[in-house]
N, C-alpha and C positions, 0 to 999 in steps of 0.2 A: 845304503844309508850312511849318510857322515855320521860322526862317533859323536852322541850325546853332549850335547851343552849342557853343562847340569850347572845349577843357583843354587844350590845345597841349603839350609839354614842352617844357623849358628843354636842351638839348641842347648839350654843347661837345665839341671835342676832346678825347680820340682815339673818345671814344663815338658822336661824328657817324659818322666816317669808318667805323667799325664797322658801324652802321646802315645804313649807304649798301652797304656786301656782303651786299645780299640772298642771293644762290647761296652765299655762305659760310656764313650762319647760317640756312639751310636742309639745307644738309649738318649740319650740325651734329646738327642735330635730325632729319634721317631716320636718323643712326647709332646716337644717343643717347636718343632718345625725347622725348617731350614731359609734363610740365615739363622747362625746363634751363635753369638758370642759369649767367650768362655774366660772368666778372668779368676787370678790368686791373688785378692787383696794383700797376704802377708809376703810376698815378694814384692811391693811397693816400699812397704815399710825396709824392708831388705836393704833395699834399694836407696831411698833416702839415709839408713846408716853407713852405707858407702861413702854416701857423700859428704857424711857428717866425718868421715874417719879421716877424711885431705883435711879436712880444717883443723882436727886435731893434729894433723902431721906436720903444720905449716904453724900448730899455736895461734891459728883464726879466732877472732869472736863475730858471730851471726846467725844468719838462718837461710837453708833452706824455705825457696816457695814453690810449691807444685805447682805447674801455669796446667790449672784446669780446663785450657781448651781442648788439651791434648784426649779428653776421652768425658764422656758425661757421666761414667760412671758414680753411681753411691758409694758400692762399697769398697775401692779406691780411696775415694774422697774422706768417708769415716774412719777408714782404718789408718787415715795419716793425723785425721784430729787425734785421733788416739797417743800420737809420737808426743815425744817430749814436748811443751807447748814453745819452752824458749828456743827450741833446735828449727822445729818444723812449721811452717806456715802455708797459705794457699794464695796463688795469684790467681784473681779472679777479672777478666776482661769485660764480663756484661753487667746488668743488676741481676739479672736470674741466673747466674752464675754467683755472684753473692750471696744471694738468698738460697741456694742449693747451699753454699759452704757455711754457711749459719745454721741451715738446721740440720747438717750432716755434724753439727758438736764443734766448730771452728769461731771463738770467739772473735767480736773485731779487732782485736789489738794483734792477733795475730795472722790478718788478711791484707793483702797489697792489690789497690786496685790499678789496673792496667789498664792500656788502650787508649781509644777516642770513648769519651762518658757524655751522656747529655744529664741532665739536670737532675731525675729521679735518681738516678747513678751516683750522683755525687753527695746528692743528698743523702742518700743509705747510708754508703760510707763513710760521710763525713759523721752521720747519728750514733753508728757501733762503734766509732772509732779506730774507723780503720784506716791506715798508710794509703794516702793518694802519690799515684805515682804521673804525677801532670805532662799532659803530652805536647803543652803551649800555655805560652801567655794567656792567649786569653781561656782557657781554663783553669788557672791560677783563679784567674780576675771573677770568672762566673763561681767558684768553687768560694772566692772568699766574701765576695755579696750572698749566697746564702749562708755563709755560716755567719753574718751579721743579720741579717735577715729573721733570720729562727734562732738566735742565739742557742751554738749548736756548742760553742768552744771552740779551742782551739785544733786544728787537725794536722797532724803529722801530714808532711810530703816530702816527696821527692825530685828532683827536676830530671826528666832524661833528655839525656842530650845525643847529637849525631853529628855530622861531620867533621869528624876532628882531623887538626892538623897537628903537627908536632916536627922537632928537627930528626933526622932522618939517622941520627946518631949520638953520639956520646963527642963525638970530636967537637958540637956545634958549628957545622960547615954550612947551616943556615936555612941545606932544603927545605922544604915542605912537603909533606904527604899529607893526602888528601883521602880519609874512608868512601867508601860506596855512600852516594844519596842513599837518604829515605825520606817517607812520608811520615815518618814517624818522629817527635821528640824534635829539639829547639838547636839549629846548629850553632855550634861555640861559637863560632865567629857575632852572634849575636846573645848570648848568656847575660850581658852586660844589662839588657832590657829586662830577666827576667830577676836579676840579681834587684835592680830597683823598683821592681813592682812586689818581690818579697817583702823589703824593708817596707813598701805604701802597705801593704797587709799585714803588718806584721801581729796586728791582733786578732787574727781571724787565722793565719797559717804556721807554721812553725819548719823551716825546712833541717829534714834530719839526714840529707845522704842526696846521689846527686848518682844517676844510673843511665847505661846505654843497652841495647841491645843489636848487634851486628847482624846482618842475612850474612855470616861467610862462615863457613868451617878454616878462614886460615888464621893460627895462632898469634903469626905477626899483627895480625889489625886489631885484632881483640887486646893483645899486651899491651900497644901503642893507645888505642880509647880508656886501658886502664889507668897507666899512667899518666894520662894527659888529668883524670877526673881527680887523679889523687893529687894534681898540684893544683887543680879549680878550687879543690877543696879548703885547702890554702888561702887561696885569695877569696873564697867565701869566710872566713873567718877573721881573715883582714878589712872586713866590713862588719862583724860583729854578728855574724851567721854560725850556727853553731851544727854544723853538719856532721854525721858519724858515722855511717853506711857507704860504701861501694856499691850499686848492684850492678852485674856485670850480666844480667839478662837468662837467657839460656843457651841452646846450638852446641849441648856438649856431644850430639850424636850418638847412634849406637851402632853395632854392626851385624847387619842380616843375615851375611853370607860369612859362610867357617872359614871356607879355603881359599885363602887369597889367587893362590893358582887357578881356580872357575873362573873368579871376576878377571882377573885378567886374559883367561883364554876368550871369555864371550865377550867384554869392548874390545881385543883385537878381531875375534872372528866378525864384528858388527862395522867393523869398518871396512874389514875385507869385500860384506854384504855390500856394501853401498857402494862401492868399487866395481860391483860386479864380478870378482872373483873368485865367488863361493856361492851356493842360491843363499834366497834372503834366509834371515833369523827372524822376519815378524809379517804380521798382516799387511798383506799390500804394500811391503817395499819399506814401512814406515821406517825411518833413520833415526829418531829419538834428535834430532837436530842437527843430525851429517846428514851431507846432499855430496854427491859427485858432478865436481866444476871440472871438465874435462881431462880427467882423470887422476884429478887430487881430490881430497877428503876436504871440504869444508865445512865451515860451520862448530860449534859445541856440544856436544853429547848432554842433553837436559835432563841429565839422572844423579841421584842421590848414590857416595861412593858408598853400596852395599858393604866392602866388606870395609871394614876399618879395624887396622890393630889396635889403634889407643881411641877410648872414647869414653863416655859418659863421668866416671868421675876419673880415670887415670888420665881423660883429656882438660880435666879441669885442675890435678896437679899437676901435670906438665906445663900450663898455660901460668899456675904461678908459680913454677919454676926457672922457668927460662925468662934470661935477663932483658928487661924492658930496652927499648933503639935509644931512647933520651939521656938517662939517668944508667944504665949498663948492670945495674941490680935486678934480682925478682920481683917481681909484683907483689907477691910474699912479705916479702923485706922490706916494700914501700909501706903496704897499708899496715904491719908493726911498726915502724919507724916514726909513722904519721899517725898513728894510734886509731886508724879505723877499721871498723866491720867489716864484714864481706855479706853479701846478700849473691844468692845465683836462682837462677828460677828452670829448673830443668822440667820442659814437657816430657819428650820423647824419651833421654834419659832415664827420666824417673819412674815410667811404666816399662823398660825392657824386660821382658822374657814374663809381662805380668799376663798373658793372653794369646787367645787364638780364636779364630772365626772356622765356622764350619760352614760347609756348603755341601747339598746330598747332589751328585749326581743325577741328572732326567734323562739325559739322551748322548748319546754317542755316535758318529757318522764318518765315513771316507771322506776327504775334501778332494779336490778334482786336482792335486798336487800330486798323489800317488799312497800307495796304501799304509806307508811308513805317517801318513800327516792325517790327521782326524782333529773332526771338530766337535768341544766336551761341552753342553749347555750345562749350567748348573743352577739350582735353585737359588739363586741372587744375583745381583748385579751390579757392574762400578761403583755406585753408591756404596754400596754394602762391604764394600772393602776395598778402598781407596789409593791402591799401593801406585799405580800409573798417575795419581792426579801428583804425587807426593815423588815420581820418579824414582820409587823404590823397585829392585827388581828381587822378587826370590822365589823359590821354585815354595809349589803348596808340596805337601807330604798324603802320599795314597793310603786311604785309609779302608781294605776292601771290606765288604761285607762277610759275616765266617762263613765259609763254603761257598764264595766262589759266585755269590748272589745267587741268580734263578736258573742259574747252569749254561746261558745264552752269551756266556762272555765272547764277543769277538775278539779274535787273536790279530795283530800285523802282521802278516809275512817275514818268519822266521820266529817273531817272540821276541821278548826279551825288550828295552826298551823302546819306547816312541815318542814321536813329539804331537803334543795337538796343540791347540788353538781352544782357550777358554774363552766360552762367549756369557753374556747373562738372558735374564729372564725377560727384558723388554724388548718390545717389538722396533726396533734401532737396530741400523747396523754399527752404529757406533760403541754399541753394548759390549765393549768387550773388557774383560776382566785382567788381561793383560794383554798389550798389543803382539811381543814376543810370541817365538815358540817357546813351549815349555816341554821339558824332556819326564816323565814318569817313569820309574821301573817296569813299569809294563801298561797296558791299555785298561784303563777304567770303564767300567758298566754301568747300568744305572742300578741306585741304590747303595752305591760306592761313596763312601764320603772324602772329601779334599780338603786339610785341617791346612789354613794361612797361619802359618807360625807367628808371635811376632808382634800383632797388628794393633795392641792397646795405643798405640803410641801415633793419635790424628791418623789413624785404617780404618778400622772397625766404625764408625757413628759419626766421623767428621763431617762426611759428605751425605749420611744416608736421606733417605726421600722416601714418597709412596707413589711414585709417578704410577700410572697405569694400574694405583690402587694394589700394589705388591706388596706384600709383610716387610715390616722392616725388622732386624734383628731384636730378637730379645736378647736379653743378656743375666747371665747365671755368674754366681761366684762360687768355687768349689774347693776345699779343704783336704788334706790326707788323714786320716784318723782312724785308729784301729784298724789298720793293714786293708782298707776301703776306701773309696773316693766319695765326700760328700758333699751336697750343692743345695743351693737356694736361690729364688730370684734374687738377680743383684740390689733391688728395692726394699727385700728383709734382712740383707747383712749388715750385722750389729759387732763390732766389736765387746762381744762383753765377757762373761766369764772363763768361756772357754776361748783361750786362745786364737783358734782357728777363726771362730765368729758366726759359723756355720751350725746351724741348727740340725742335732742329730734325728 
């Protein structure tokens, strides 16, 4: 057998200590069934004062918005109304997404609405008074015919913008760079249309900040769209627009895997696979987007970089640290100098280490590979924990049952560890819970539980479904208290007297 690919997880406080109550989050899941999702509201809150602590560090004024698509959770959602109101806020993409962050105690004035909106959308928000964050002209235009319409007043907005250009340096040698398309927000190169359609509404809207959000983890494009928004900002004030927010979206990342040494031994060992110089590392050959072109590696590896040393808020001080390509200062120093806010909307970020999905082991089997490879069906499926749709890769954590389950454990030739193949509970052969092999410290049984480390963050509920009429997870919030683990459906957690929020 070749020596273990292991995807370790990156594991802290209080989620270790969690993990380490096997007999508690086995009750759990014989009461409740399997899927179940398991979340620590007060590691959110954690979590967001991290992020509040760079902007103390840099002398920022603004807010944090939690972009609630990242999990549907309640008690998430309530335990951050609970934060500071001027520090913390909620970006909400749908109407029922709004109306979840209203009655989870999130008033309007501290909600940001995001996305593509149709009419009832904009309407809510424009009623509570919450920050539209306009994704085009003509939602401008439809956003400020109803609020003449219903005489609603007047509503904060924000314009996001996308493909920004800028000089490619400090010398002024005249390049241009060009960000990644999107479908998303009004590219600069026409801002001019939506600057004079603010001024035609200007009784009906009020623009307060001017925002992008990038699909890229790299620094350089994010610091260049910052800077570019901070001298629009400028020229919005040079028309008598009175703009005062940055928001610079989310994409701070987190990091799955501990040991950067794994991740790098398994994308080398994965391309060695598809080279043909080693047997494969997944189902049926799959390359995650390497192919072997007669006998080079092409193509790009369509996965999320698992481990990352700097990320969620130490990648969002570095990012206004390091000196913007135009102007050769921080982004830091720009929005002080120019006297605006900072707004950041962290999904995945802002729920790290706040969750785990459990799944009970059904069936265990040899696959026709050799005794070393087994295939592990488990009570859920894709849906149910998302990590392949998201190109995340990390090993789940064995969680056996005491003694060993019914005494029937199958061993692999020798012991010690193995790799199988997780498959789910529908009748697909596409059903698979990760395409990889996955390496375990030894072979699971049924009744053995597989705790995905990890996964509040778009895993757990993004993708889930009831195809084939399957449970879909519930989800529990659980507290430390009195040297005991205790929980409640995520739908009764209250932040109220007791800290924790959890009802003893």
């Amino acid at each position: 057998m070749d020596a273990p690919l292991y995807l370790r997880p990156r594991v802290e406080p209080p989620l270790a200590s969690l993990l380490q109550d096997a007999p508690f989050l086995h009750a759990l899941c014989d009461a409740l069934g399997s899927p179940l999702n398991v979340l620590l509201p007060e590691v959110v809150a954690e979590n967001a004062e991290r992020f509040r602590s760079v902007y103390r560090r840099h002398h920022l004024a603004g807010r944090v918005y939690f972009a609630h698509k990242a999990n549907r959770s309640s008690a998430l959602v309530r335990r951050l109304a609970a934060c500071d109101p001027a520090a913390v806020g909620i970006d909400v993409a749908s109407l029922d997404e709004l109306r979840h962050a209203l009655g989870c105690g999130f008033t309007g004035d501290r909600v940001m609405a995001t996305g593509p909106k149709d009419r009832d959308f904009l309407w809510l928000a424009a009623r509570v008074g919450a920050t539209v964050n306009l994704d085009s002209a003509g939602e401008l235009e439809q956003l400020a015919h109803l609020v003449r319409r219903h005489g609603l007043g007047r509503v904060d907005v924000l314009v996001r913008l996308s493909e920004f250009e800028s000089d490619a340096g400090p010398t002024g040698s005249g390049t241009r760079v060009l960000s990644r398309r999107s479908r998303f927000g009004t590219p600069v190169g026409r801002s001019g249309e939506v600057w004079e359609a603010l001024e035609r509404y200007a009784d009906a809207v009020e623009l307060t900040g001017l925002a992008y959000h990038l699909d890229t983890t790299a620094p350089e494009e994010k610091a260049r769209a910052l800077e570019r928004c901070v001298l629009l900002m400028d020229e919005c004030r040079g028309r008598g627009l009175r703009p005062r927010a940055v928001d610079i979206g989310g994409g701070f990342g987190v990091g799955y895997v501990d040991d950067a040494g794994e991740w790098e031994r398994w994308t080398t060992a994965l391309s060695e696979a598809v080279l043909g110089v080693r047997p494969s590392l997944t189902w049926r050959g799959h390359g995650y987007g390497l192919r072997n072109e007669g006998g080079t590696v092409r193509g790009t590896a369509a996965l999320y970089p698992a481990h990352r040393s700097v990320a969620g808020p130490g990648y969002l001080d570095a990012l206004l640290s390091r000196p913007a390509p135009a102007l050769g200062r921080p982004p830091a120093t720009l929005l002080l100098e120019h006297l605006n806010d900072l707004y950041v909307e962290p999904g995945r970020a802002l729920v790290d280490q706040c969750g785990l999905s459990l799944a009970r082991v059904l069936d265990v089997r040899p696959t026709e590979e050799g005794p070393a490879r087994h295939l592990v069906r488990l009570g859920m499926n894709a849906g149910d924990v998302s990590l392949e749709e998201h190109g995340v890769l990390v090993d789940p954590v064995l969680l056996p049952r005491d003694g060993g389950g019914d005494g029937r454990r199958p061993e692999p030739s020798g012991g010690g560890p193995v790799g199988v193949h997780l498959v789910g509970n529908l009748c697909l052969e596409a059903d698979l819970i990760t395409r990889r092999l996955v390496y375990l410290p030894r072979l699971p049984c049924a009744g053995d539980l597989l705790a995905f480390v990890n996964t509040a963050g778009y895993v757990m509920d993004f993708h889930a479904h009831r195809a084939q009429r399957q449970p879909v997870a519930r989800t529990v919030a659980v507290a430390r208290g009195e040297g005991a683990w205790r929980w409640c459906p995520d739908e009764d957690y209250w932040p109220l007297t007791d800290p924790q929020g959890v009802p003893s």
